[in-house]
mmCIF file of the N, C-alpha and C atoms, coordinates in Angstrom:
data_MODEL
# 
_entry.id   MODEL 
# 
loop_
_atom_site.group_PDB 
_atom_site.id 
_atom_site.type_symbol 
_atom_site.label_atom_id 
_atom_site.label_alt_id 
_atom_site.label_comp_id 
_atom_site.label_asym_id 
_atom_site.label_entity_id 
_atom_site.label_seq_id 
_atom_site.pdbx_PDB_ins_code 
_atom_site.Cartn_x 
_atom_site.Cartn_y 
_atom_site.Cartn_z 
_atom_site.occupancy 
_atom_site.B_iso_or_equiv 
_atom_site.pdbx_formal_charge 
_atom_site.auth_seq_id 
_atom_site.auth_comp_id 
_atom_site.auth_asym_id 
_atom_site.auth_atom_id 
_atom_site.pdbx_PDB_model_num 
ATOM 1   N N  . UNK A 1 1  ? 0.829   -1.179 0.000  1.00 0.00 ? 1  UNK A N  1 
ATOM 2   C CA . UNK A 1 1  ? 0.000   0.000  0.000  1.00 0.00 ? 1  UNK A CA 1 
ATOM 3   C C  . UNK A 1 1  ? 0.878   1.248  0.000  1.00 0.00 ? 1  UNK A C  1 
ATOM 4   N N  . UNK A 1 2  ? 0.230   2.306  -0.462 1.00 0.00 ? 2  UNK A N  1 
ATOM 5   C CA . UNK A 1 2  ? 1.339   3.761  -0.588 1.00 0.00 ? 2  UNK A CA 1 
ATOM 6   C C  . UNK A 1 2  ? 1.624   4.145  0.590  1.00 0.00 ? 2  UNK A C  1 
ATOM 7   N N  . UNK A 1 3  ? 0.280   4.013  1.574  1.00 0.00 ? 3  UNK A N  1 
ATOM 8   C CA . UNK A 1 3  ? 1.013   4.452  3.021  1.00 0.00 ? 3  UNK A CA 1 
ATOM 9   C C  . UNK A 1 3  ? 2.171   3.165  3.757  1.00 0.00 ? 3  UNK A C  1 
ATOM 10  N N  . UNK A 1 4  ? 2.318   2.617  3.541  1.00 0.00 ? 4  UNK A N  1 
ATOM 11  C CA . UNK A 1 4  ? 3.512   1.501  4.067  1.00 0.00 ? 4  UNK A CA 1 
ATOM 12  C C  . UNK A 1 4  ? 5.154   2.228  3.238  1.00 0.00 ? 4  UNK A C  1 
ATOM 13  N N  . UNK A 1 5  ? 5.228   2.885  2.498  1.00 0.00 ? 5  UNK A N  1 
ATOM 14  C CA . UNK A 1 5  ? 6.342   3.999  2.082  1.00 0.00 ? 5  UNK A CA 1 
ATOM 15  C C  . UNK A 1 5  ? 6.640   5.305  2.970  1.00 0.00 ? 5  UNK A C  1 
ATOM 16  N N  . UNK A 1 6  ? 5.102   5.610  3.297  1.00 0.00 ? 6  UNK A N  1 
ATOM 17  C CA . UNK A 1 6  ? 5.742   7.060  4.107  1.00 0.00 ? 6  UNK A CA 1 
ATOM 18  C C  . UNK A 1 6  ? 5.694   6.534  5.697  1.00 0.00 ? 6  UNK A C  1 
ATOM 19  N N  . UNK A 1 7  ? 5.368   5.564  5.744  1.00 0.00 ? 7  UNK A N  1 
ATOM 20  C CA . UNK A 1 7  ? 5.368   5.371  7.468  1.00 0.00 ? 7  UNK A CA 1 
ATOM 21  C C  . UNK A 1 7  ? 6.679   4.462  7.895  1.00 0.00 ? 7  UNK A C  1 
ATOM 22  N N  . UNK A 1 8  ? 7.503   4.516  8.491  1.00 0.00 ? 8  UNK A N  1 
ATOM 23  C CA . UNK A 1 8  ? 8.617   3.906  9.204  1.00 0.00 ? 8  UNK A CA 1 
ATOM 24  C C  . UNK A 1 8  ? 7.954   3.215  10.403 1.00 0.00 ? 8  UNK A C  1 
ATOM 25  N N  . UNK A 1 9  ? 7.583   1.915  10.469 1.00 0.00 ? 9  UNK A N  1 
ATOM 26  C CA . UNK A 1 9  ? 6.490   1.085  11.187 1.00 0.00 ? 9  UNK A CA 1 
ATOM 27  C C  . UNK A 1 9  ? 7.932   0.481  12.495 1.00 0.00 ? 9  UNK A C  1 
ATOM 28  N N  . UNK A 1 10 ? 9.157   0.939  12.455 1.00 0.00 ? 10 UNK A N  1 
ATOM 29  C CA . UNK A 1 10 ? 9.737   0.969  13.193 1.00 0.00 ? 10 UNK A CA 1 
ATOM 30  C C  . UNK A 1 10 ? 9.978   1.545  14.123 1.00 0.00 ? 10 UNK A C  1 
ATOM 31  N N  . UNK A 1 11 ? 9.822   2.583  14.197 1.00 0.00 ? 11 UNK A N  1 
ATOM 32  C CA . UNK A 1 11 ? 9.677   4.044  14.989 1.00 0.00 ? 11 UNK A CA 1 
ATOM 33  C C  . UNK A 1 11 ? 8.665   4.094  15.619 1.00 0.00 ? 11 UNK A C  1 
ATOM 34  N N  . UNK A 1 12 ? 8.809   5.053  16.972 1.00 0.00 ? 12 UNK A N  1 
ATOM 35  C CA . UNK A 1 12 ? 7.547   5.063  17.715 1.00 0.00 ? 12 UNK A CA 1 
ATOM 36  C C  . UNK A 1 12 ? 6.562   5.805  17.056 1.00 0.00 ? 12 UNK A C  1 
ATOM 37  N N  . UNK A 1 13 ? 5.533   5.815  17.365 1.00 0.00 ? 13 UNK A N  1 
ATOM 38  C CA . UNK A 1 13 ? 4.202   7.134  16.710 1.00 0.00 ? 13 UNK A CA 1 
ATOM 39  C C  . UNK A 1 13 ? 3.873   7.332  18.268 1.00 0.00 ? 13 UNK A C  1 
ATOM 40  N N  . UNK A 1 14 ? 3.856   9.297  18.168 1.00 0.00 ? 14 UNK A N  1 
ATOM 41  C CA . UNK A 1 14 ? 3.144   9.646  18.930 1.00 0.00 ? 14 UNK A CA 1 
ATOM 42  C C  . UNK A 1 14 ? 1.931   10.254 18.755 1.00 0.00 ? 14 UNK A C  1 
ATOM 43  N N  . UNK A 1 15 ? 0.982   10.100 19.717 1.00 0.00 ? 15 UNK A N  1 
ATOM 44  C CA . UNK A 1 15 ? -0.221  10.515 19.510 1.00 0.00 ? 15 UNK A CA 1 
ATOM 45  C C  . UNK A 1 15 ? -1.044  11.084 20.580 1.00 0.00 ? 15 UNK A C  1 
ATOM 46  N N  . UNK A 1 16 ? -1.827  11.993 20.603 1.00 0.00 ? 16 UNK A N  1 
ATOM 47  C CA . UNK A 1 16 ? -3.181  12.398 22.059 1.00 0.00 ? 16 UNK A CA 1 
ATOM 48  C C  . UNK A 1 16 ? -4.035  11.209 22.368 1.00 0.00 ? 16 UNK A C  1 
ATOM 49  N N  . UNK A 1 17 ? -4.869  11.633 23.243 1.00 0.00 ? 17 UNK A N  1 
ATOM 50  C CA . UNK A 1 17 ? -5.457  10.289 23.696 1.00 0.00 ? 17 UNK A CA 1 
ATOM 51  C C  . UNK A 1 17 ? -6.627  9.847  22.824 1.00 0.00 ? 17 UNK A C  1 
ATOM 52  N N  . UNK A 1 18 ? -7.116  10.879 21.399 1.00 0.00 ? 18 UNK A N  1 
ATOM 53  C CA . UNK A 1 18 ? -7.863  10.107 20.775 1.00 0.00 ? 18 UNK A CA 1 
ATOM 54  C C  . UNK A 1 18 ? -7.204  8.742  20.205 1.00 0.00 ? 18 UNK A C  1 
ATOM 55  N N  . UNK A 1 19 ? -6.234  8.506  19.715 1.00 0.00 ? 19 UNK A N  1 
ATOM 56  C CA . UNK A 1 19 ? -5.858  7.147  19.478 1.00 0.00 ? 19 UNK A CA 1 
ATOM 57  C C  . UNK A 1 19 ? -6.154  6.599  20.294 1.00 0.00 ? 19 UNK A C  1 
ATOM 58  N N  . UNK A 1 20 ? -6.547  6.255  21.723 1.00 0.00 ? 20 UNK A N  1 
ATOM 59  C CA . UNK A 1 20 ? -6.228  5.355  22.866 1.00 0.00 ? 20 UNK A CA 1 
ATOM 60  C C  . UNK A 1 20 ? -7.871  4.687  22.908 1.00 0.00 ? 20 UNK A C  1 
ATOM 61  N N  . UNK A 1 21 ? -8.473  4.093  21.751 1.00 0.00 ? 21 UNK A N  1 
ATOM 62  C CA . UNK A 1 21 ? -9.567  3.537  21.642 1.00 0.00 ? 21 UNK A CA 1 
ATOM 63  C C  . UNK A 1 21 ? -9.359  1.940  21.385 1.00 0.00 ? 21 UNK A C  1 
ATOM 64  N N  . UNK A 1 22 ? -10.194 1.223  21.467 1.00 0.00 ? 22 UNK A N  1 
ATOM 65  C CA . UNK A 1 22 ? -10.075 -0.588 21.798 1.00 0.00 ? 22 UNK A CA 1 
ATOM 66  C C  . UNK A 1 22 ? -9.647  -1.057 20.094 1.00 0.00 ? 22 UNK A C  1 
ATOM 67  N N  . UNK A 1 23 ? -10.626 -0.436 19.026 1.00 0.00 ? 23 UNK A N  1 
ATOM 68  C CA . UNK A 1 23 ? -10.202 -0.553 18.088 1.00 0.00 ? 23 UNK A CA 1 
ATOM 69  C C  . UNK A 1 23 ? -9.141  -0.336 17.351 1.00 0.00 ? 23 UNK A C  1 
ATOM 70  N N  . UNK A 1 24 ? -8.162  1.168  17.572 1.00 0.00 ? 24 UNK A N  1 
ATOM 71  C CA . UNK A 1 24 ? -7.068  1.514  17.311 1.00 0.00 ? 24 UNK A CA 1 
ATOM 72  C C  . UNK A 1 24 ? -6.191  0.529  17.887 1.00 0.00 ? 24 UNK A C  1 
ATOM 73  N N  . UNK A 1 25 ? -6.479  0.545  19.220 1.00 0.00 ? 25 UNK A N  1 
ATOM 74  C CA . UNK A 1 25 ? -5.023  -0.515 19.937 1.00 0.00 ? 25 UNK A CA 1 
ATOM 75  C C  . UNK A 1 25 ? -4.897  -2.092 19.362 1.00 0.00 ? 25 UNK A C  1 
ATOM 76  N N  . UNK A 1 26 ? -6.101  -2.658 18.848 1.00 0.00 ? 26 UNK A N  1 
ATOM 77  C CA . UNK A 1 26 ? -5.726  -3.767 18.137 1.00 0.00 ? 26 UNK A CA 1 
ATOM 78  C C  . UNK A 1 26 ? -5.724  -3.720 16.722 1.00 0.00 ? 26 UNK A C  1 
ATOM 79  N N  . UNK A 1 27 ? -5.411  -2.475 16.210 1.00 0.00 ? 27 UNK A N  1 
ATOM 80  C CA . UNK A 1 27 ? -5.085  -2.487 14.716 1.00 0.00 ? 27 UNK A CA 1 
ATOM 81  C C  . UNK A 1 27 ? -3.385  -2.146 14.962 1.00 0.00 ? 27 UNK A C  1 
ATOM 82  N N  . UNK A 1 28 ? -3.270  -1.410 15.980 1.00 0.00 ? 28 UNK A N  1 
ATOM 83  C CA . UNK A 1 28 ? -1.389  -1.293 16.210 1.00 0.00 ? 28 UNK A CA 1 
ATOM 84  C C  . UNK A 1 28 ? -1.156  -1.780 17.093 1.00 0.00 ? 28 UNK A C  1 
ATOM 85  N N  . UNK A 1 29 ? -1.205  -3.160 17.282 1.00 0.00 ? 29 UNK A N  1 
ATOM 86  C CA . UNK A 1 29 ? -0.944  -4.502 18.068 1.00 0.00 ? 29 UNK A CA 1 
ATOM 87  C C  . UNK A 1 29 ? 0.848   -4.582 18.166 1.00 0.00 ? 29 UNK A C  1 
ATOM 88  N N  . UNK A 1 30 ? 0.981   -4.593 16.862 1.00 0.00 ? 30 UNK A N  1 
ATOM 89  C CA . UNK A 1 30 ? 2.777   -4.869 16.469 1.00 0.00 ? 30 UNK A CA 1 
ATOM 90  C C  . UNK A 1 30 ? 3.422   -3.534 16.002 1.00 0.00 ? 30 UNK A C  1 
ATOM 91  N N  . UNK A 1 31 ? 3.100   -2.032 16.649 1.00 0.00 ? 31 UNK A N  1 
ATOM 92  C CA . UNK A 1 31 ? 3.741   -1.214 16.255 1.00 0.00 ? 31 UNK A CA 1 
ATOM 93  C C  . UNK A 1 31 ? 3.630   -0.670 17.663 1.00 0.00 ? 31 UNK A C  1 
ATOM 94  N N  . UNK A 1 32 ? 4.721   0.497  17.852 1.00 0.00 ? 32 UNK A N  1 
ATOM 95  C CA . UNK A 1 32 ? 5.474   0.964  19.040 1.00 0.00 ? 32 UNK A CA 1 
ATOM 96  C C  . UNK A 1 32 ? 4.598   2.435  19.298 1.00 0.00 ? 32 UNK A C  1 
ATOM 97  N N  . UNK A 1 33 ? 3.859   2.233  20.413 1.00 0.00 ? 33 UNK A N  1 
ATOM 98  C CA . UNK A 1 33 ? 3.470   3.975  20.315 1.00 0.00 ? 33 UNK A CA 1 
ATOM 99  C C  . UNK A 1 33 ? 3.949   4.840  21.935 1.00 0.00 ? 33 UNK A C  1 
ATOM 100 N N  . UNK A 1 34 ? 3.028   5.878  21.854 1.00 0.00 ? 34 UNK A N  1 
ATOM 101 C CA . UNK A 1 34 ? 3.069   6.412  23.279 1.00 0.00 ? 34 UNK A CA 1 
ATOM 102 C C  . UNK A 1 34 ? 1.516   7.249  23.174 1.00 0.00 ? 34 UNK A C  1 
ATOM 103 N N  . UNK A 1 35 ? 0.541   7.303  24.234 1.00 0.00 ? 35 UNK A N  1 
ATOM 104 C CA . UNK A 1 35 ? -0.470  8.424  23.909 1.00 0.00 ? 35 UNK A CA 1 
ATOM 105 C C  . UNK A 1 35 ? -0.877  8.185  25.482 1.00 0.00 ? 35 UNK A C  1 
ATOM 106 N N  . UNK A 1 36 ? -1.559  9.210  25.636 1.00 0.00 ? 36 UNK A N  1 
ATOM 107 C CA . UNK A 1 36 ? -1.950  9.644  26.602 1.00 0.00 ? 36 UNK A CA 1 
ATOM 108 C C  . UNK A 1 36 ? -3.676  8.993  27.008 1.00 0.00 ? 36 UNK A C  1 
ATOM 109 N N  . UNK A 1 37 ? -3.628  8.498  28.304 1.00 0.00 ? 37 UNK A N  1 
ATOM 110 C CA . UNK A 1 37 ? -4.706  7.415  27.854 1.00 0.00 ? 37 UNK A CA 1 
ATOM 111 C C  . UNK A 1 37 ? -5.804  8.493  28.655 1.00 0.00 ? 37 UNK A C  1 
ATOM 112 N N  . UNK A 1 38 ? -7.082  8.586  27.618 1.00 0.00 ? 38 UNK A N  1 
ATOM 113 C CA . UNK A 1 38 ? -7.897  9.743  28.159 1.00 0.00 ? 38 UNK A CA 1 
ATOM 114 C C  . UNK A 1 38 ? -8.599  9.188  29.219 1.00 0.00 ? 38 UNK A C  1 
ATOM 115 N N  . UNK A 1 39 ? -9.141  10.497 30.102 1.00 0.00 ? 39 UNK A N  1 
ATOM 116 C CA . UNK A 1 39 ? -9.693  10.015 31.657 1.00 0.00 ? 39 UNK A CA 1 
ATOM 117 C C  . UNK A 1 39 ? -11.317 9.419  31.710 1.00 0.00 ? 39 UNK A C  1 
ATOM 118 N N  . UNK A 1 40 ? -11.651 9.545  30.764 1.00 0.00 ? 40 UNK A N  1 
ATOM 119 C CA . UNK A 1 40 ? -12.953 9.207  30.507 1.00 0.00 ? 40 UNK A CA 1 
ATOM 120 C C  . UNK A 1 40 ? -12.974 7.282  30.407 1.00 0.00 ? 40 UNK A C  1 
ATOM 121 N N  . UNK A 1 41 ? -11.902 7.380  30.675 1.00 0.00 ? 41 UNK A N  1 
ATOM 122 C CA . UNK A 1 41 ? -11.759 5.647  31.291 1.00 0.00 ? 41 UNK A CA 1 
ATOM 123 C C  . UNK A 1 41 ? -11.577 5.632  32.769 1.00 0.00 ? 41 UNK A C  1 
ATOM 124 N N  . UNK A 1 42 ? -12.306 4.908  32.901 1.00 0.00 ? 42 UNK A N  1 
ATOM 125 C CA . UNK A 1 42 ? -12.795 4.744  34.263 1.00 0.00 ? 42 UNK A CA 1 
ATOM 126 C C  . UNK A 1 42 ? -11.320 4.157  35.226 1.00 0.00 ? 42 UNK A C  1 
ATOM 127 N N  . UNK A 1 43 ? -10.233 3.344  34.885 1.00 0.00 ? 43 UNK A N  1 
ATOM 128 C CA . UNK A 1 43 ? -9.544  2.655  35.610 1.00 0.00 ? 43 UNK A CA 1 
ATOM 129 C C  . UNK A 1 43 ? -8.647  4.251  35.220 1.00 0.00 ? 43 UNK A C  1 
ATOM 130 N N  . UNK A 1 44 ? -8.330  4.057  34.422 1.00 0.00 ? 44 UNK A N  1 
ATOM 131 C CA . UNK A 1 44 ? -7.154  5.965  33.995 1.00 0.00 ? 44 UNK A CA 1 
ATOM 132 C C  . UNK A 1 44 ? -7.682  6.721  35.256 1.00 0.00 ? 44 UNK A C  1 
ATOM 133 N N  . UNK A 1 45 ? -8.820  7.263  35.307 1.00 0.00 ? 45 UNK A N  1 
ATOM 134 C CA . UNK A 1 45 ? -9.341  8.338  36.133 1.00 0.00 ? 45 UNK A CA 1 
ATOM 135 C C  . UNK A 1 45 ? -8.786  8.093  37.569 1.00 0.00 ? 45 UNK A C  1 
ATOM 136 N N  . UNK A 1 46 ? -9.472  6.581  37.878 1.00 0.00 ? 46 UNK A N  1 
ATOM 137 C CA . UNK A 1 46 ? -9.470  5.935  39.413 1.00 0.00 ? 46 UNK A CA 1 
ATOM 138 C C  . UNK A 1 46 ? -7.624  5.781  39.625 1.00 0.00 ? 46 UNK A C  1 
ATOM 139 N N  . UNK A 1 47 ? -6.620  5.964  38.302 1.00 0.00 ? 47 UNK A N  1 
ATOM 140 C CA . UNK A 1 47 ? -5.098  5.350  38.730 1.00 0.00 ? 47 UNK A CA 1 
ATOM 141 C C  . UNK A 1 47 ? -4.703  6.949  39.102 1.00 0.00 ? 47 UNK A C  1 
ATOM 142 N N  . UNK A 1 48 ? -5.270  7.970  37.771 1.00 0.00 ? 48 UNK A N  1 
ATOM 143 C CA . UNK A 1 48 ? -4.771  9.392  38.408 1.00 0.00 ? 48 UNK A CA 1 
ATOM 144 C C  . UNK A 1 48 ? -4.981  9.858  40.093 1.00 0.00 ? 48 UNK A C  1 
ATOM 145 N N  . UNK A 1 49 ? -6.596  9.988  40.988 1.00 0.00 ? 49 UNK A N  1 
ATOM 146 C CA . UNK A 1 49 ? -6.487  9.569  41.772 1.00 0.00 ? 49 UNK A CA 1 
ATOM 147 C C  . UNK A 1 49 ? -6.195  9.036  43.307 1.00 0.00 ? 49 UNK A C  1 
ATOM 148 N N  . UNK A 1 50 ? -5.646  8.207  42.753 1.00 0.00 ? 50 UNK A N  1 
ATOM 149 C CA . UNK A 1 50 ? -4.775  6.713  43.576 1.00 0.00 ? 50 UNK A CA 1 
ATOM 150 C C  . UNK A 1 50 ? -3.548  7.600  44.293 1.00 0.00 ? 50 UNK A C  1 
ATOM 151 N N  . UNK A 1 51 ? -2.827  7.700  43.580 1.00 0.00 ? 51 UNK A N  1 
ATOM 152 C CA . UNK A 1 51 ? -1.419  8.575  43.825 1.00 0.00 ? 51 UNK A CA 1 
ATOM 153 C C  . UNK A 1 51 ? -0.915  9.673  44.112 1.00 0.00 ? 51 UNK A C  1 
ATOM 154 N N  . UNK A 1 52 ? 0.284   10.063 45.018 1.00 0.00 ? 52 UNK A N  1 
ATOM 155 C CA . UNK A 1 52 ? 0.160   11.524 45.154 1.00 0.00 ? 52 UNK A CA 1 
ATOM 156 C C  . UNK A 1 52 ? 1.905   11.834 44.198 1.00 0.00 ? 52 UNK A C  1 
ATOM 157 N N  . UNK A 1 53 ? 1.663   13.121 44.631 1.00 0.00 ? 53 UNK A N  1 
ATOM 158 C CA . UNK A 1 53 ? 2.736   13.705 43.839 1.00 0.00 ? 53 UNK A CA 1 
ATOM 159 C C  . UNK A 1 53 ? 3.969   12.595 44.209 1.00 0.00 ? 53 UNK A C  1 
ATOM 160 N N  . UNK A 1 54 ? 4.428   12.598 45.587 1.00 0.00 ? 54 UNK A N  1 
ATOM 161 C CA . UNK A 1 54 ? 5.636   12.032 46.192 1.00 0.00 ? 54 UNK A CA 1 
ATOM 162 C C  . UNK A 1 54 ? 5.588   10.700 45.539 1.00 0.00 ? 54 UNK A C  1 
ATOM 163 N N  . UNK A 1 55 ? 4.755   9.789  44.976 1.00 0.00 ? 55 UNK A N  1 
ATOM 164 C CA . UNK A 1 55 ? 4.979   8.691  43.962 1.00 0.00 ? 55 UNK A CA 1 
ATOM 165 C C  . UNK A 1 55 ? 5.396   8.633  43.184 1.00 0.00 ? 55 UNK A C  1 
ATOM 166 N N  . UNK A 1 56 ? 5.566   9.861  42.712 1.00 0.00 ? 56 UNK A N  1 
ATOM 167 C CA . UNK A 1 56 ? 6.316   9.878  40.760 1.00 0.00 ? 56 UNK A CA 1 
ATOM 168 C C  . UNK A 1 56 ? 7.718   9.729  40.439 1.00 0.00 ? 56 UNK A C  1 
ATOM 169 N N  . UNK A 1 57 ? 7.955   9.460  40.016 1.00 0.00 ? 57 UNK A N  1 
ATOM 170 C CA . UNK A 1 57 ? 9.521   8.808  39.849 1.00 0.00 ? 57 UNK A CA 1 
ATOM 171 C C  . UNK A 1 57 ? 10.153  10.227 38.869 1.00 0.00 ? 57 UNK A C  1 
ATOM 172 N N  . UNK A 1 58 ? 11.338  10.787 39.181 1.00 0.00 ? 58 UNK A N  1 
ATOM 173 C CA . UNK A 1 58 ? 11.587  11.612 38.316 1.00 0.00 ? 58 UNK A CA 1 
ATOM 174 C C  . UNK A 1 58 ? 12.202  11.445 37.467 1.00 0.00 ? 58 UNK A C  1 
ATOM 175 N N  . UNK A 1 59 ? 11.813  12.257 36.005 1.00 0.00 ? 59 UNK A N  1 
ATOM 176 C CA . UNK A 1 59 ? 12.258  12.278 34.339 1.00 0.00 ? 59 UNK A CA 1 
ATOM 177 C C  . UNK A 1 59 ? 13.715  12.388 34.437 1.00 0.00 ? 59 UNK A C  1 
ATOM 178 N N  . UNK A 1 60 ? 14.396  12.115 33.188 1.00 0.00 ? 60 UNK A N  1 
ATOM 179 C CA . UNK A 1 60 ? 15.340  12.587 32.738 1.00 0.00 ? 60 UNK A CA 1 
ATOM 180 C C  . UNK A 1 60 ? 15.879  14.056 33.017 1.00 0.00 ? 60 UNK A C  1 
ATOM 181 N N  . UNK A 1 61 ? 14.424  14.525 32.491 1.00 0.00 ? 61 UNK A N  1 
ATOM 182 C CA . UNK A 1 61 ? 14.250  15.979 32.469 1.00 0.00 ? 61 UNK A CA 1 
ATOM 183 C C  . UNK A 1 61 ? 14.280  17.038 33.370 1.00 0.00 ? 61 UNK A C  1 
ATOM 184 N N  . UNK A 1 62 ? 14.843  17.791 33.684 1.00 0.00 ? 62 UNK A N  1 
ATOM 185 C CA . UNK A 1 62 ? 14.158  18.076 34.820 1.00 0.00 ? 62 UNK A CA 1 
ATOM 186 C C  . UNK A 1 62 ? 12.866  19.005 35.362 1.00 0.00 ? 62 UNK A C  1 
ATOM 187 N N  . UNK A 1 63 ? 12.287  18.879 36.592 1.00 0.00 ? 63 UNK A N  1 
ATOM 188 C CA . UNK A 1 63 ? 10.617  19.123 36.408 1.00 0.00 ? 63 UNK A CA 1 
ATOM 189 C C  . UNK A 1 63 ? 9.929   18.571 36.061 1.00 0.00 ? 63 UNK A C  1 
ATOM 190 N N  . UNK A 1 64 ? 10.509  17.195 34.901 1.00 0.00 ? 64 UNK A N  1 
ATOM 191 C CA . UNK A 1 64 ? 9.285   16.013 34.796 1.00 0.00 ? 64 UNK A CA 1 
ATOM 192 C C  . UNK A 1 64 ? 9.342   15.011 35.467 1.00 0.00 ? 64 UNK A C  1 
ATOM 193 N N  . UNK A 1 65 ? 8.339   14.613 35.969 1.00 0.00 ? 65 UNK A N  1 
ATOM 194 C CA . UNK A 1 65 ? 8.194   13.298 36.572 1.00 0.00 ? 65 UNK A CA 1 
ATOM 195 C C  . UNK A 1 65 ? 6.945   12.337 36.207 1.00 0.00 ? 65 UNK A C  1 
ATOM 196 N N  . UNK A 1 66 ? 6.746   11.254 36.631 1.00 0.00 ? 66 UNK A N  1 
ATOM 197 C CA . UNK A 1 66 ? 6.089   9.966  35.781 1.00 0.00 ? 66 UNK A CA 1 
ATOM 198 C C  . UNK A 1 66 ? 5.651   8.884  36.586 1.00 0.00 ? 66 UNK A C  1 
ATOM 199 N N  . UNK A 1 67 ? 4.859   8.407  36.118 1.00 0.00 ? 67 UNK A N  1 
ATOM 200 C CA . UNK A 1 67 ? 4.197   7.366  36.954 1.00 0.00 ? 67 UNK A CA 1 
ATOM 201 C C  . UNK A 1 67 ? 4.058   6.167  35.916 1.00 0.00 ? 67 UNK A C  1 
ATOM 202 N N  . UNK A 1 68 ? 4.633   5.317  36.066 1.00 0.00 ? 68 UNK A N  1 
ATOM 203 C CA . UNK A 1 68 ? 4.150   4.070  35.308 1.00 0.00 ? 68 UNK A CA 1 
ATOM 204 C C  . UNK A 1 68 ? 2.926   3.129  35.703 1.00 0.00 ? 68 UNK A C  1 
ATOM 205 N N  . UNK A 1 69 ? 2.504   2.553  34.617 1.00 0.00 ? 69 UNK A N  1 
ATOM 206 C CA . UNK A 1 69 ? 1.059   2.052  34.997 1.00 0.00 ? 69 UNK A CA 1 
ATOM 207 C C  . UNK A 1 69 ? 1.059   0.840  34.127 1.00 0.00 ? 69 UNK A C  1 
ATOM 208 N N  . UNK A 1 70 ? 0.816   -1.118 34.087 1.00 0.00 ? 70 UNK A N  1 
ATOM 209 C CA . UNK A 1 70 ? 0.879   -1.412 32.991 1.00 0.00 ? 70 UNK A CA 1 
ATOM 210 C C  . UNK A 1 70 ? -0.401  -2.313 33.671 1.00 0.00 ? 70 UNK A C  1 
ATOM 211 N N  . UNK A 1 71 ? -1.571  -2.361 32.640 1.00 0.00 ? 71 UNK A N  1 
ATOM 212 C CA . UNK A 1 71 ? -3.108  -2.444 32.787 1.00 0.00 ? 71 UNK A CA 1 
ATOM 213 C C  . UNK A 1 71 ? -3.358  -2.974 31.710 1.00 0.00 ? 71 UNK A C  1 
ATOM 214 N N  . UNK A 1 72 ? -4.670  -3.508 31.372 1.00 0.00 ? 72 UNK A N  1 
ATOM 215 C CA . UNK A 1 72 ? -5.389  -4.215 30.642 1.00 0.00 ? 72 UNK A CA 1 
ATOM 216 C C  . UNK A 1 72 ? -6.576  -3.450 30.012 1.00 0.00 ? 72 UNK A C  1 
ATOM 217 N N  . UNK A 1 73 ? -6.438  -3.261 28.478 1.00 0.00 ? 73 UNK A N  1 
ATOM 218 C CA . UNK A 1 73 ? -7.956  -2.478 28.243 1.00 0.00 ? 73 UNK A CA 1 
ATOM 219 C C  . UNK A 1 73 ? -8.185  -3.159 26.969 1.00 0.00 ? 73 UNK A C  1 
ATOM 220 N N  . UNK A 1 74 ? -9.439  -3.139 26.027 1.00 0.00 ? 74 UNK A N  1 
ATOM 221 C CA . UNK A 1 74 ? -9.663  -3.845 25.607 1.00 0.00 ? 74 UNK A CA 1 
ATOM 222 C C  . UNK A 1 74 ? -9.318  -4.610 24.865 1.00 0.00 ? 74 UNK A C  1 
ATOM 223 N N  . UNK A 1 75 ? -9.122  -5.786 25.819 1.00 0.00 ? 75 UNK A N  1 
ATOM 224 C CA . UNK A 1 75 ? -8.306  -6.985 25.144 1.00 0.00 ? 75 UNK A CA 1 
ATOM 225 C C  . UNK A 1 75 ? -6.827  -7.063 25.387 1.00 0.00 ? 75 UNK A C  1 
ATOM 226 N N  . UNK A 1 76 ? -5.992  -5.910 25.348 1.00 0.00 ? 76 UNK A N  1 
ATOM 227 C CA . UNK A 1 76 ? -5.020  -6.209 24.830 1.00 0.00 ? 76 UNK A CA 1 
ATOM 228 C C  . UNK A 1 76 ? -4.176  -5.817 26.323 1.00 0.00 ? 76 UNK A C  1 
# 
């Protein structure tokens, strides 16, 4: 297909949290992403939350910090 030329299916894709739907995530099953998983999911909302600041592990960066989370949504 023409889009399999401009896309490097090696590389991460970033994206907002509209990608972060049940259907998208099992069409990019075998490709690398990052997106922001929107709060209008009920377990997202309940993990934001859960935690306080003093949990976050700090970035590279500095001023950023992060919380890892690895969960189950549909299906995958």
């Amino acid at each position: 297909m023409e889009y399999d030329k401009q896309i490097d299916f090696e590389s991460i894709m970033l994206a907002d949290s509209a990608l972060y739907r049940e259907s998208n995530l099992k069409l990019m099953s075998n490709m690398k992403w990052i997106s922001r998983v929107p709060l209008s999911i009920k377990k997202a909302k309940n993990l934001v939350k859960a935690f306080t600041s003093t949990e976050l592990k700090p970035g590279e960066i500095k001023g950023y910090n992060y919380q890892e989370e690895k969960v189950f949504y549909g299906g995958i």
